[in-house]
N, C-alpha and C positions, 0 to 999 in steps of 0.2 A: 504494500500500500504506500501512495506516495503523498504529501500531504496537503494535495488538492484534493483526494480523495479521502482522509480523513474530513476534510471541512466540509464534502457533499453531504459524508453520512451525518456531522453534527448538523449542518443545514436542515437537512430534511428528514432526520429521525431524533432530534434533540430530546421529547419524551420520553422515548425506549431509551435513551440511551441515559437517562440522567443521572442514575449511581453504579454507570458502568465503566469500566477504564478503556479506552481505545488507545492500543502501542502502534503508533507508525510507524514503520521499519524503513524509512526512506529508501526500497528500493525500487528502481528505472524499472518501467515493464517494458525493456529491453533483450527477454529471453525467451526462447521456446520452452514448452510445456515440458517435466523433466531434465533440463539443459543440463548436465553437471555442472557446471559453475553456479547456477540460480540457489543448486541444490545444498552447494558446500557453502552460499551465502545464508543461505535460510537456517544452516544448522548453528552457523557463527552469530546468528542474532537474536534465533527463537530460544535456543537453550539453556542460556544465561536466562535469560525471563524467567523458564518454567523451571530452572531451578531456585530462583528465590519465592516462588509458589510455593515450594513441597515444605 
């Protein structure tokens, strides 16, 4: 998600979204579906998150 699109979704679902957290991950949707590189980027950013979750 890049964060034009963070600000659609508060734009137009600001009620759902009101005691919810939305993380941008500033990445380009500059990759094909599966790409390895997308993939070794997504791992570098989601899983620092979900481990301050657990």
């Amino acid at each position: 998600m890049e964060k034009s699109h963070k600000n659609k979704l508060s734009k137009n679902f600001q009620p759902l979204l009101k005691d919810k957290r939305v993380i941008c991950l500033d990445i380009p949707d500059d990759y094909e579906y599966m790409e390895p590189a997308l993939i070794e980027l997504l791992k570098q950013k989601v899983l620092p998150l979900l481990k301050i979750r657990q």
